[in-house]
C-alpha positions in Angstrom: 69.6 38.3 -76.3 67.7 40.8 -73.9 66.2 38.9 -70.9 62.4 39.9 -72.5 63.7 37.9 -75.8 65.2 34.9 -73.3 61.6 34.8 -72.1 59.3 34.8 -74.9 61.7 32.5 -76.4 61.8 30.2 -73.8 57.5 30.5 -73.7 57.7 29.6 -77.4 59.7 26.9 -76.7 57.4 25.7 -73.8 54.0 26.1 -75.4 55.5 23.9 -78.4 56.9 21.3 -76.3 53.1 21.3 -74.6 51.5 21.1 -77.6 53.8 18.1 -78.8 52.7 16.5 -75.7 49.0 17.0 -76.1 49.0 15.7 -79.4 50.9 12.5 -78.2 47.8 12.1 -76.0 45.4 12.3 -78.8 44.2 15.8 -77.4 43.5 17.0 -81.0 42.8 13.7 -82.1 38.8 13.7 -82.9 36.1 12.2 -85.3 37.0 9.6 -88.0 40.7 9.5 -86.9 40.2 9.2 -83.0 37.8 6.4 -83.9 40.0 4.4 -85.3 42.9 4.7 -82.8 40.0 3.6 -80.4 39.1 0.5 -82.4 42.8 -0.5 -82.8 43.7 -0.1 -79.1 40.6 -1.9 -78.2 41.6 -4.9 -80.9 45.0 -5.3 -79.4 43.6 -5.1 -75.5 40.4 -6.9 -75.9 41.9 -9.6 -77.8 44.6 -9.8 -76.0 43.8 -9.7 -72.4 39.6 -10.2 -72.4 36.8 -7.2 -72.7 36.0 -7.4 -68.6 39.4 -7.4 -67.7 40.1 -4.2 -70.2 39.2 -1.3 -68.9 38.1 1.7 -70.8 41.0 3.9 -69.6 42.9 1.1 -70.5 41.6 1.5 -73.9 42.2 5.5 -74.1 45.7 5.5 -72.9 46.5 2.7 -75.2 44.9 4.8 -78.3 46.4 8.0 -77.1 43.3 10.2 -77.1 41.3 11.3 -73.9 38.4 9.7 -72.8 36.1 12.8 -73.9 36.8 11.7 -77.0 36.3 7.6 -76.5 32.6 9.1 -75.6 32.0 11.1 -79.1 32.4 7.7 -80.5 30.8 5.4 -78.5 28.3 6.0 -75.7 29.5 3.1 -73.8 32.0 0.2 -73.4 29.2 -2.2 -74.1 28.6 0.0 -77.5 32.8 -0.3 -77.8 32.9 -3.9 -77.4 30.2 -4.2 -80.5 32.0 -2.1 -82.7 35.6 -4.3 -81.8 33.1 -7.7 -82.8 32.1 -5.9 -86.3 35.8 -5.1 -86.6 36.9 -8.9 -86.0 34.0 -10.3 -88.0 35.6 -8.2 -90.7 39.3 -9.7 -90.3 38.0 -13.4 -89.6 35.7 -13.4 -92.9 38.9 -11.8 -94.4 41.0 -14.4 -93.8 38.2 -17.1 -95.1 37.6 -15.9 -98.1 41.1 -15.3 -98.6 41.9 -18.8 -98.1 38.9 -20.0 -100.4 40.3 -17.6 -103.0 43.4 -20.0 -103.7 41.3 -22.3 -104.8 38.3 -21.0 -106.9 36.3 -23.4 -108.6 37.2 -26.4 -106.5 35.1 -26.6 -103.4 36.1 -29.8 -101.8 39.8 -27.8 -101.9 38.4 -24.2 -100.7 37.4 -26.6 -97.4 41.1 -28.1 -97.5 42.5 -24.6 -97.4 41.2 -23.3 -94.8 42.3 -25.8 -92.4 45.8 -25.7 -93.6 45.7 -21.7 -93.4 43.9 -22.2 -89.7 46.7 -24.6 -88.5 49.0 -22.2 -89.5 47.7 -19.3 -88.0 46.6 -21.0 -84.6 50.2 -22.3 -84.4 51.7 -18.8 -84.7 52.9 -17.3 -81.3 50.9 -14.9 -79.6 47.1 -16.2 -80.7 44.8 -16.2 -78.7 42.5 -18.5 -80.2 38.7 -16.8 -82.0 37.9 -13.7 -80.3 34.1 -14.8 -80.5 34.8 -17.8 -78.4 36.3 -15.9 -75.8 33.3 -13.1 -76.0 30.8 -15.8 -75.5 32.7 -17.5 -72.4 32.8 -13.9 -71.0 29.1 -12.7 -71.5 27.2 -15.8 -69.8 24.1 -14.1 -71.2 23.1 -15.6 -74.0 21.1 -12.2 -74.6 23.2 -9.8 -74.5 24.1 -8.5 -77.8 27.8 -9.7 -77.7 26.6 -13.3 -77.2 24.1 -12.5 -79.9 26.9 -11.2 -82.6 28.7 -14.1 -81.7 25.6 -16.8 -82.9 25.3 -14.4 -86.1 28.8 -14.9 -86.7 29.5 -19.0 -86.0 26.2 -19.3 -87.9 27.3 -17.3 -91.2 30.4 -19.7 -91.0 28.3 -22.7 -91.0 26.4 -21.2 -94.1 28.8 -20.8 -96.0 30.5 -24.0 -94.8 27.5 -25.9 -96.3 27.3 -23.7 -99.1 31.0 -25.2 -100.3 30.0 -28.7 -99.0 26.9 -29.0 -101.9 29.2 -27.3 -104.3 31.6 -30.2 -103.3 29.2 -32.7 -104.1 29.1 -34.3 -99.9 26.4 -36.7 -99.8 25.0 -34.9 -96.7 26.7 -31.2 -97.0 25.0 -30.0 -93.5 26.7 -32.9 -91.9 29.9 -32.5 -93.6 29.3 -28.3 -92.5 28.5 -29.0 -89.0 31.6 -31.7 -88.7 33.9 -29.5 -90.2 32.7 -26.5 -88.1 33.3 -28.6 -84.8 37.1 -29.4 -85.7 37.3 -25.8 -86.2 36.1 -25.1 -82.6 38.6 -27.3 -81.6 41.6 -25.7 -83.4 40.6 -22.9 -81.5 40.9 -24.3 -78.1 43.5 -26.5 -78.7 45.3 -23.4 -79.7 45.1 -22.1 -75.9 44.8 -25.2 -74.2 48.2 -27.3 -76.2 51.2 -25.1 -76.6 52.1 -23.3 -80.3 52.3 -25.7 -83.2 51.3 -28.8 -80.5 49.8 -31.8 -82.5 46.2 -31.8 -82.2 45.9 -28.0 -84.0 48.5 -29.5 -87.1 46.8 -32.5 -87.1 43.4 -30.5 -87.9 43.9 -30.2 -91.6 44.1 -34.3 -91.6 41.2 -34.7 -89.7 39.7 -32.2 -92.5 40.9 -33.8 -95.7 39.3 -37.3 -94.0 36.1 -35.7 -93.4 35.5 -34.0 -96.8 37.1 -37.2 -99.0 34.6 -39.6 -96.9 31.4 -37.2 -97.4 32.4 -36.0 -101.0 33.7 -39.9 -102.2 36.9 -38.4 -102.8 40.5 -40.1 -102.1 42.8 -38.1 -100.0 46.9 -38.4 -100.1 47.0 -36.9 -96.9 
């Protein structure tokens, strides 16, 4: 191989080998599909280690795009951090209604199942507990939009809380809601404060069954 063949080879080789490596950074990585790499990398971080400590490099590297690109999609962390809340409303009403699935056409049990589904996951390694608790300890203002997605979201829960609680038949369903809501909130700081699978989050779905049996005049076996 003549020395002019040893070098356009070896350019060929090069400029391949570079362009491997820019697309391992997300440099051609734009639009719908950079978005998403965004959104995952900020679910993983933000849920993981908190939105202020997470930093929006943080976020790119962790995506593999550049941060040109972060920009196209959102015009700021703030406008990041509301697109990662739509993105775990998504997932938590998920898991509800995938829990009240099991059980369709029996109320009092939808309520059941979702506190033996919540135990379960709160007891799992690696949770950190609802993601719109620890968004509304981090924004103190209660008027920033974060702390205003999170009211929207605990009261849709309650809603449909109530919703199963007249279908149930509870002598006072808003009471029976707002009870069973509470014991929720404390699964979810149990969760962080007790170790995985402690007590207080398995004894939750107890606590549950005693609440919806005393407000629906049901007997409970648990």
């Amino acid at each position: 191989m003549s020395d002019s063949e040893s070098s356009k080879r070896g350019s060929t080789v090069g400029s391949s080998a570079s362009s491997r490596s820019r697309r391992a950074r997300g440099g051609h990585t734009t639009g719908p599909e950079a978005q998403q790499h965004l959104l995952r990398a900020a679910d993983e971080l933000f849920y993981r280690e908190g939105v202020r400590s997470v930093g929006v490099d943080a976020v790119v590297e962790r995506a593999g795009v550049n941060k040109m690109s972060l920009y196209r999609q959102f015009s700021s962390k703030d406008d990041l951090v509301m697109a990662y809340l739509e993105r775990k409303d998504a997932q938590f009403f998920g898991y509800v209604e995938t829990s009240f699935a099991k059980h369709s056409g029996d109320p009092a049990k939808q309520l059941q199942q979702y506190f033996d589904d919540l135990a379960a996951r709160a007891s799992a390694e690696g949770y950190r507990g609802c993601p719109f608790v620890n968004v509304a300890v981090e924004f103190p203002d209660t008027v920033h939009p974060a702390r205003q997605f999170v009211f929207r979201n605990k009261e849709r829960l309650l809603a449909r809380l109530t919703e199963l609680a007249t279908a149930a038949g509870a002598d006072d369903p808003e009471m029976l809601a707002s009870s069973l809501a509470l014991l929720i909130e404390g699964v979810y700081a149990a969760s962080q404060t007790y170790r995985a699978g402690s007590s207080p989050v398995l004894a939750a779905p107890k606590a549950a069954a005693q609440l919806i049996a005393a407000a629906c005049g049901r007997k409970t076996g648990r």
